[in-house]
N, CA, C and O atoms as a DFTB+ gen file, in Angstrom:
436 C
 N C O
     1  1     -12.666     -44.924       9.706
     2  2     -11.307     -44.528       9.412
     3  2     -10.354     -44.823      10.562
     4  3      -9.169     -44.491      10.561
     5  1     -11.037     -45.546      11.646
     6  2      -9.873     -45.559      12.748
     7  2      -8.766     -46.117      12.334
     8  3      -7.574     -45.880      12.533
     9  1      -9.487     -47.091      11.575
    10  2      -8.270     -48.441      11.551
    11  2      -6.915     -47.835      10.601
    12  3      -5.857     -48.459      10.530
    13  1      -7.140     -46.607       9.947
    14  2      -6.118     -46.075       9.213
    15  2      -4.780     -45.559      10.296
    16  3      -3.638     -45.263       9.945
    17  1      -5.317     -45.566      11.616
    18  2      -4.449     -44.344      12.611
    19  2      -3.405     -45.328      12.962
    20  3      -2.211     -45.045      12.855
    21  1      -3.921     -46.747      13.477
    22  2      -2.620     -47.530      13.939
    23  2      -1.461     -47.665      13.915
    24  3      -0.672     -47.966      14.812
    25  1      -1.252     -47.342      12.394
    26  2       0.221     -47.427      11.493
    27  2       0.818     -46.188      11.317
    28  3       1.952     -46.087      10.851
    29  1      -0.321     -44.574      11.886
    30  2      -0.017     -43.768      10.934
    31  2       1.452     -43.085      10.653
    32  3       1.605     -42.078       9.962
    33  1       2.486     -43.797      11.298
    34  2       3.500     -43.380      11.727
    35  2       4.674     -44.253      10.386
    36  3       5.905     -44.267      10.415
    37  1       3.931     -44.771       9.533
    38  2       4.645     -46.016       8.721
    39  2       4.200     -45.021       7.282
    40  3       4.904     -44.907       6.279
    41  1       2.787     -44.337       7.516
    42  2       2.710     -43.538       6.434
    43  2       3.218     -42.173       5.654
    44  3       3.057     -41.062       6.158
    45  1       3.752     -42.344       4.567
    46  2       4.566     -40.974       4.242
    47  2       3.845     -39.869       4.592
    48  3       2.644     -39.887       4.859
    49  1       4.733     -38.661       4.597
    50  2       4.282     -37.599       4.425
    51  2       4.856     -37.530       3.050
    52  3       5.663     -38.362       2.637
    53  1       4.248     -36.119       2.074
    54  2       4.479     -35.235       1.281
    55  2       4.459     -33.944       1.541
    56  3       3.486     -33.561       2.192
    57  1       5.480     -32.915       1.131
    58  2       5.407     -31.606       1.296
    59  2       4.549     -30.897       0.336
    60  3       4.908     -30.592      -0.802
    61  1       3.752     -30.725       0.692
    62  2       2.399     -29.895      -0.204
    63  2       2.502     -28.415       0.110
    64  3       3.149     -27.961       1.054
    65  1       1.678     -27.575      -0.921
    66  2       1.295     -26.225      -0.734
    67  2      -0.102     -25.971      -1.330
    68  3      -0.493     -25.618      -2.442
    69  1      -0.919     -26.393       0.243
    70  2      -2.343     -25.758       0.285
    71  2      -2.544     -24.924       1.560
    72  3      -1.778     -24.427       2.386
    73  1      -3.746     -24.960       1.412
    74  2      -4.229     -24.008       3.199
    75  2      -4.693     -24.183       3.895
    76  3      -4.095     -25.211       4.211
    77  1      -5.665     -24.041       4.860
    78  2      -6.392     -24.305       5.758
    79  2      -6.916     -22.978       6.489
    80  3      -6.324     -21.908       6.632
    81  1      -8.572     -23.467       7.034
    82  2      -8.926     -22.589       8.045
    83  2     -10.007     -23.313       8.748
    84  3     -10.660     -24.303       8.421
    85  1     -10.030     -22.418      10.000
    86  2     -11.125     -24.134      10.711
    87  2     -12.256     -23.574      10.342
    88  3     -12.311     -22.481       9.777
    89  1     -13.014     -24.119      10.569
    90  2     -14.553     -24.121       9.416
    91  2     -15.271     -23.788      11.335
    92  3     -15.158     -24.318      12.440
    93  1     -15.904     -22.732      10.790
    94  2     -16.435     -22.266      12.251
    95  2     -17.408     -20.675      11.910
    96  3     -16.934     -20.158      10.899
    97  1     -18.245     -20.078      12.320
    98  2     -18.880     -19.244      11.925
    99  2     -18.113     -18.073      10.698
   100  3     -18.739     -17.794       9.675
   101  1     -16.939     -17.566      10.928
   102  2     -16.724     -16.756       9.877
   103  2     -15.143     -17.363       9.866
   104  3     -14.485     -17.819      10.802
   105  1     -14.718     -17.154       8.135
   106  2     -14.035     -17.884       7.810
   107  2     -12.687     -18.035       8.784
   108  3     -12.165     -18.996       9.351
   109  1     -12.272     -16.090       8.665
   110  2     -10.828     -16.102       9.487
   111  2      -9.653     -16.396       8.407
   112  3      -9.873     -16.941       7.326
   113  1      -8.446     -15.985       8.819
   114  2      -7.249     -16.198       8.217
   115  2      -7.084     -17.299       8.084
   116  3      -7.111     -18.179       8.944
   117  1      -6.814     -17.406       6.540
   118  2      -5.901     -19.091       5.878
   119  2      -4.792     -19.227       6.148
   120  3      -4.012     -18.298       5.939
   121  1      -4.339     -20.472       6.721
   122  2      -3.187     -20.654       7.268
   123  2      -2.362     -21.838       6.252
   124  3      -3.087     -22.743       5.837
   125  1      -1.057     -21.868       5.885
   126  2      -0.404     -22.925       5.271
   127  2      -0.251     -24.243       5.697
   128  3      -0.118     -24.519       6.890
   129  1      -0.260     -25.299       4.570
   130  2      -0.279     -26.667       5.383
   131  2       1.013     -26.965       4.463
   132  3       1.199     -26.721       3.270
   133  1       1.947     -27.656       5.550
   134  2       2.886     -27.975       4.835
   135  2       3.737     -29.275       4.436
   136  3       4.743     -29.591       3.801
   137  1       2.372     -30.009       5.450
   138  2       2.482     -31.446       4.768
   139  2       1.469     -32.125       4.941
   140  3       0.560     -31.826       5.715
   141  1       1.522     -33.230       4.157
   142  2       0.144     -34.627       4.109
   143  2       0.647     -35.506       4.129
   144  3       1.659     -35.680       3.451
   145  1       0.042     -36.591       5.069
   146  2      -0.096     -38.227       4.744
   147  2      -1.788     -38.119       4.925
   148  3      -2.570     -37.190       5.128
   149  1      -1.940     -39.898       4.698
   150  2      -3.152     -39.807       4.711
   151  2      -4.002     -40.038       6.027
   152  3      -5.204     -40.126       6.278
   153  1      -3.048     -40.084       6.611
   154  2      -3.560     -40.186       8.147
   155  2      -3.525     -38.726       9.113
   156  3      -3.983     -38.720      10.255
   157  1      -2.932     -37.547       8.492
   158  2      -2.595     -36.093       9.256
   159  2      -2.265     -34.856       8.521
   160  3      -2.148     -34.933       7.298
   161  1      -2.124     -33.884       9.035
   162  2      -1.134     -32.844       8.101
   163  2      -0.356     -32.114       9.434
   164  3      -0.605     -32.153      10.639
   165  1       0.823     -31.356       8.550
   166  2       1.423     -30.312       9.788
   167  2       0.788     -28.829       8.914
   168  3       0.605     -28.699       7.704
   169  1       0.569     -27.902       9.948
   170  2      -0.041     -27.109       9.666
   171  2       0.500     -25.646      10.318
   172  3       0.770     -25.419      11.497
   173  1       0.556     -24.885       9.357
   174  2       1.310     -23.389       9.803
   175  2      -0.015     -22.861      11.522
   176  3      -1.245     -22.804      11.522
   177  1       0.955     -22.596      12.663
   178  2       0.444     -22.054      13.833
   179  2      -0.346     -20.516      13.672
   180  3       0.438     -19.682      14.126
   181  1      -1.363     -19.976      13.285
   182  2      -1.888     -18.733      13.715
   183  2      -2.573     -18.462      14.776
   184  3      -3.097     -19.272      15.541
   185  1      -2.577     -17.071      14.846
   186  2      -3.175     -16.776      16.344
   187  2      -4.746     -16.312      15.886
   188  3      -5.610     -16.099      16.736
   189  1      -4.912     -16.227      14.920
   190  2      -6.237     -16.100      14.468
   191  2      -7.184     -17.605      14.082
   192  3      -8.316     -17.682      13.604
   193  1      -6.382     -18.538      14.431
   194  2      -6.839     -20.292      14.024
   195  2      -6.368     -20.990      15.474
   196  3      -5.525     -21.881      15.576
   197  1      -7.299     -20.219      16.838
   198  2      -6.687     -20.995      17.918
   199  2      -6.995     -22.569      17.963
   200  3      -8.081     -22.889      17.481
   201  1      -6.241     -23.528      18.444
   202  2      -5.938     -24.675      18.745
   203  2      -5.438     -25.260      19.838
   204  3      -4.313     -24.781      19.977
   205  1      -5.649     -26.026      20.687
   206  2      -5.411     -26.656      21.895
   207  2      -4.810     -28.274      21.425
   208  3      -5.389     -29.002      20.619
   209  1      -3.952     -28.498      21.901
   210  2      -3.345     -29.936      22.208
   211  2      -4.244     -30.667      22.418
   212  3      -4.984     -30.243      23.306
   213  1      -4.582     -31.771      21.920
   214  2      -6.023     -32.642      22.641
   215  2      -7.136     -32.463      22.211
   216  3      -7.914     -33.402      22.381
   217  1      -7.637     -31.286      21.531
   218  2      -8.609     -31.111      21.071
   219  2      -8.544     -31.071      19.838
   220  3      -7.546     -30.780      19.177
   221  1     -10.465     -31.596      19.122
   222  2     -10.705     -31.813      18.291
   223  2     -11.566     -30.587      17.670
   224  3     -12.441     -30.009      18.313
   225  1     -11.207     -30.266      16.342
   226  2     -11.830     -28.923      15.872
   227  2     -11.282     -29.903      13.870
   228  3     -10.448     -30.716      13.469
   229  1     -12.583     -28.962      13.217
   230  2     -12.930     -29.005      11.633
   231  2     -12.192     -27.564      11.262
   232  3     -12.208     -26.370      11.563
   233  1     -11.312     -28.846      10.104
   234  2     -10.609     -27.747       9.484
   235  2     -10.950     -27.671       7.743
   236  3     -10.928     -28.848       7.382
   237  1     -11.133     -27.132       7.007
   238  2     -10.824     -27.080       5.932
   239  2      -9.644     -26.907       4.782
   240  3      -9.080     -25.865       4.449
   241  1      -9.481     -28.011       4.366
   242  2      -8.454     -27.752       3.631
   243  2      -8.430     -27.053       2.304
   244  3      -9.564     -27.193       1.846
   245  1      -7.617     -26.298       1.373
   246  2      -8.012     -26.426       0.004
   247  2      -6.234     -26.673      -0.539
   248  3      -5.242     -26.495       0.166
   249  1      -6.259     -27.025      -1.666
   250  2      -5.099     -27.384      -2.703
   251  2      -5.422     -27.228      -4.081
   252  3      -6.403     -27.781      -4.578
   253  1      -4.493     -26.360      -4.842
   254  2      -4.922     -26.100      -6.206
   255  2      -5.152     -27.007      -7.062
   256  3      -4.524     -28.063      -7.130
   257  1      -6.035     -26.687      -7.758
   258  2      -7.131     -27.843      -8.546
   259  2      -7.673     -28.947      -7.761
   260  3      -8.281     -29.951      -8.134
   261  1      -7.463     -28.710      -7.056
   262  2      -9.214     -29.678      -6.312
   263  2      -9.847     -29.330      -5.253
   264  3      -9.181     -28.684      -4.444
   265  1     -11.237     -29.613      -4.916
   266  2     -12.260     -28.876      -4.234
   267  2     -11.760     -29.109      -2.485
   268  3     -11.236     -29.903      -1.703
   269  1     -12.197     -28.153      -2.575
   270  2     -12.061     -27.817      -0.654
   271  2     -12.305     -29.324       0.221
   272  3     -13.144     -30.142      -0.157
   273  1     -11.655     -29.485       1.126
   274  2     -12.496     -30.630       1.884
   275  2     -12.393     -30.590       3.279
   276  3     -11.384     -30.150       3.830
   277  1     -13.566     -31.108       4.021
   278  2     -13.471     -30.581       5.615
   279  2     -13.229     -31.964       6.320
   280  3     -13.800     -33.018       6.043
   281  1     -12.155     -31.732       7.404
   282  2     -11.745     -32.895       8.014
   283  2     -11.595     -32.806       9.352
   284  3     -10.620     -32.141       9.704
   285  1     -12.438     -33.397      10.432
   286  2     -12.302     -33.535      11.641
   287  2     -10.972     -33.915      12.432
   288  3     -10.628     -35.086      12.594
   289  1     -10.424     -33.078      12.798
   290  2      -8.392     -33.282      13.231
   291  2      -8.800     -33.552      14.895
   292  3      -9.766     -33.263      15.602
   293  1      -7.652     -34.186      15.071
   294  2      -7.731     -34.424      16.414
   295  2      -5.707     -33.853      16.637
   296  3      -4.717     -34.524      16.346
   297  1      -5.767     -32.388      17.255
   298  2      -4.507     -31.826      17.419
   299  2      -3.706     -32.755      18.166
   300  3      -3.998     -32.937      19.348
   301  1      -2.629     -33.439      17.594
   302  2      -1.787     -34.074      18.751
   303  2      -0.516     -33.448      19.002
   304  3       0.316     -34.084      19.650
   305  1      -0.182     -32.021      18.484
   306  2       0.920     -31.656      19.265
   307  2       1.384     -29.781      18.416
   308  3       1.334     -29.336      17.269
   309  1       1.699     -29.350      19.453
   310  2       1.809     -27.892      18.855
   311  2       3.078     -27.337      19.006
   312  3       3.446     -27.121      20.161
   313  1       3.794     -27.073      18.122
   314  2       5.528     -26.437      18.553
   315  2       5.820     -25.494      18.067
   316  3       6.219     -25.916      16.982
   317  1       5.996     -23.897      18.029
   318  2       6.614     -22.978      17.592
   319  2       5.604     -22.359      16.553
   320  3       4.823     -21.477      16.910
   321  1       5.629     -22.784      15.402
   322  2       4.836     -22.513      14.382
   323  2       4.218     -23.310      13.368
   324  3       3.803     -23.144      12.221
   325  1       4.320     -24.358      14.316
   326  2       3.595     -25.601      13.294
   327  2       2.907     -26.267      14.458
   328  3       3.195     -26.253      15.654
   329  1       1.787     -26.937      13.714
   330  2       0.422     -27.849      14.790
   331  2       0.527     -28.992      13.757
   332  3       0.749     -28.908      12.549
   333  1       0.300     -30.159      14.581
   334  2       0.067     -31.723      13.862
   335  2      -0.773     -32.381      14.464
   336  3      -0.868     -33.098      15.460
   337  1      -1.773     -31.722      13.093
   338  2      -3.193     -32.888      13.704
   339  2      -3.492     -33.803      13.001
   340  3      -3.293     -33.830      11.786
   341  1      -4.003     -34.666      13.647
   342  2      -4.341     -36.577      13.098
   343  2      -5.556     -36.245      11.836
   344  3      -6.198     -35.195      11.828
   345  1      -5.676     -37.023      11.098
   346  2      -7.169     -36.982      10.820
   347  2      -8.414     -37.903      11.627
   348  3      -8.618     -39.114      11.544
   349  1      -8.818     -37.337      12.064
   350  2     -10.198     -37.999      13.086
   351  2     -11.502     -38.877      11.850
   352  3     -11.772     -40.076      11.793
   353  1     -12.002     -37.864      11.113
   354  2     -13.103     -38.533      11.139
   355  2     -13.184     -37.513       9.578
   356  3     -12.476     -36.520       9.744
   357  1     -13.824     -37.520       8.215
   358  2     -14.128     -36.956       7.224
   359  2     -15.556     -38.053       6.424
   360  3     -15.696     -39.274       6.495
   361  1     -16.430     -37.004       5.703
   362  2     -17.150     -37.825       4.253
   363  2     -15.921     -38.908       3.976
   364  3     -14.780     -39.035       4.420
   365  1     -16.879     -39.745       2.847
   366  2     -16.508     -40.756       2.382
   367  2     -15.587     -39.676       0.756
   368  3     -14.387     -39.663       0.479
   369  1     -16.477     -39.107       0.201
   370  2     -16.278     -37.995      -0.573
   371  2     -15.150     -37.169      -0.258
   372  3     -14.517     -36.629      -1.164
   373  1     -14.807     -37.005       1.096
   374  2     -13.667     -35.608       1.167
   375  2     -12.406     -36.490       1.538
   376  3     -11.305     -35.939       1.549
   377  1     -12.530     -37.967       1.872
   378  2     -11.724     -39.128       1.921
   379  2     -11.239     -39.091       0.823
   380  3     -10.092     -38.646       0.874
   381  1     -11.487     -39.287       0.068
   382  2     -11.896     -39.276      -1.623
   383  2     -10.902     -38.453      -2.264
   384  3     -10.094     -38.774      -3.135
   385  1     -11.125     -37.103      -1.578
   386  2     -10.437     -35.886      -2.592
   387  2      -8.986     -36.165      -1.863
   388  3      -7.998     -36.121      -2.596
   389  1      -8.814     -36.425      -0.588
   390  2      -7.520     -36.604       0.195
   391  2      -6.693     -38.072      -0.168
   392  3      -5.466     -37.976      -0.127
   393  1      -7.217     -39.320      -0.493
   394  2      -6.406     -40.241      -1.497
   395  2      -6.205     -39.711      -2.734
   396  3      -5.021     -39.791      -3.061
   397  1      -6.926     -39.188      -3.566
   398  2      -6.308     -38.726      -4.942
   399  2      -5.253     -37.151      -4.545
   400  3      -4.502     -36.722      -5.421
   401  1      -5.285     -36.910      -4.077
   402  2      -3.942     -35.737      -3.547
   403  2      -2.760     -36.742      -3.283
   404  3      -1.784     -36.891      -4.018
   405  1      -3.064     -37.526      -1.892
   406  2      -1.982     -38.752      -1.645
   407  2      -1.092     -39.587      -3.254
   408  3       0.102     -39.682      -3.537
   409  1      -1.963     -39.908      -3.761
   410  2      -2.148     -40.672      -5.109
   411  2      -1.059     -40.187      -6.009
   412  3      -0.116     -40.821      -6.481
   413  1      -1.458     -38.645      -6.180
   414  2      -0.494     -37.765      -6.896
   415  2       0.696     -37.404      -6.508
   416  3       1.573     -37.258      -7.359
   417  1       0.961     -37.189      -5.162
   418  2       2.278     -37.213      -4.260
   419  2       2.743     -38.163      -4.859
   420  3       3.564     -37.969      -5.756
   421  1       2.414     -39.182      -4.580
   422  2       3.312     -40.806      -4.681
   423  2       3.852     -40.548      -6.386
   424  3       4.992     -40.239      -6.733
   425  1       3.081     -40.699      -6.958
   426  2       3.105     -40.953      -8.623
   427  2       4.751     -39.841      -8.755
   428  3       5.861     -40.164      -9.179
   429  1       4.381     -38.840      -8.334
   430  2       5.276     -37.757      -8.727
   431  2       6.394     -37.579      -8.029
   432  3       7.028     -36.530      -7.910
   433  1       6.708     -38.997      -7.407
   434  2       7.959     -39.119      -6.686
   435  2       9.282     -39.130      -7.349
   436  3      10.308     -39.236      -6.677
């Protein structure tokens, strides 16, 4: 998936309403995501979902009507109440569920 990051700045976002929580021994508070491309999301800041600039941590996403999917983020920047992390690394499968979300954004433009 690297080769997706080069451009990722050419790729739309969409304003979505799903959630997130980082996938780590116990679940913890779901936090809002409030946008997608297919290269990142911006993601609501909690203090119960710590995050560091630079670092890489598994988050789970979910969005109504389709299955959960876990995606390796690489945080590139944290401001106020929103975090924007890259997508690093996911299944071929949870790739999968994140183009057909993309897919549907577009269509429903």
């Amino acid at each position: 998936m690297g080769e997706l990051y080069d451009d990722r700045r050419q790729e739309p976002r969409f304003a979505t309403s799903g959630t997130y929580y980082l996938q780590s021994g116990s679940r913890g508070t779901s936090g809002r995501i409030f946008d997608l491309s297919v290269n990142g999301a911006m993601l609501e800041k909690l203090a119960t979902q710590p995050m560091e600039s630079g670092k890489r941590v598994n988050v789970v996403l979910h969005f109504p009507g389709q299955p959960e999917f876990v995606a390796d983020v690489l945080v590139q920047h944290i401001a106020e109440e929103r975090v924007g992390v890259e997508f690093y690394d996911m299944s071929p499968e949870h790739f999968s569920t994140l183009a057909t979300l993309i897919e549907h954004h577009q269509r429903s433009r």
